[in-house]
C-alpha positions, 0 to 999 in steps of 0.5 A: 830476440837480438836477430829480431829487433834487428830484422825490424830495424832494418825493414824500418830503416829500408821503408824510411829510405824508400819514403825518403826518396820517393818524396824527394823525387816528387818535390823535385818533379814540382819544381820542374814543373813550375820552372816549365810554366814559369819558362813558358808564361816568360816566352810568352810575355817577351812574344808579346813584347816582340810584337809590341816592337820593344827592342833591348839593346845589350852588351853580354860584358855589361853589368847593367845589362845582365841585371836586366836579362836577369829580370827575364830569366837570363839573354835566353829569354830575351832573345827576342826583343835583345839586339846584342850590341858586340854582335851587331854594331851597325844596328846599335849605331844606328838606332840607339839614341843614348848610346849607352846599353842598356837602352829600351825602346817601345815603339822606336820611343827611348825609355829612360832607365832600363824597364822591369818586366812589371814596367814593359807589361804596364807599357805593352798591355802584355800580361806578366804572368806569375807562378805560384809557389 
């Protein structure tokens, strides 16, 4: 009787781990599936600001800077639009007006405070996309 209640035990516990993980590894599936559209609808809005001439210009050592990276989803997704200052300080020079990074230009027009992405697609008529959870 002992031997048989353990046997089922086992089998029962065996089927939970098994369930467990399985379960598990198809939630985590979900998620990098929503992080993929998530990365993909993102390059897609910056694409479409690159093409509406909005240009960043950032410093990897600002705070500022990173928040605003951060709207995006880091300086990765930036890339396009980001001139990084410490890298070229004859462009910044050049073009910046304030002289302080983070500073966004439209169209060669300085906005006055570092823009959220929900500003840039309002500007731009680049669409903003969302992924729901």
């Amino acid at each position: 009787m002992i031997g048989n209640t353990l046997v089922i035990s086992i089998i029962v516990l065996t089927f939970g781990v098994l369930g467990f993980a399985i379960y598990n590894n198809q939630s985590r599936s979900e998620d990098e599936v929503d992080s993929t559209v998530a990365d993909s609808n993102m390059n897609q809005f910056v694409s479409c600001l690159a093409e509406n001439e909005v240009v960043a210009y950032t410093s990897e050592t600002c705070p500022a800077c990173f928040r605003f990276a951060q709207q995006f989803g880091g300086y990765e997704f930036i890339e396009p639009i980001n001139v990084e200052c410490s890298e070229n300080p004859d462009e910044c020079q050049q073009n910046m007006q304030t002289g302080y990074v983070p500073e966004v230009h439209i169209d060669g027009q300085v906005l006055e405070t570092p823009p959220t992405p929900e500003d840039l697609s309002a500007a731009t008529g680049c669409k903003l996309a969302s992924v729901e959870q």
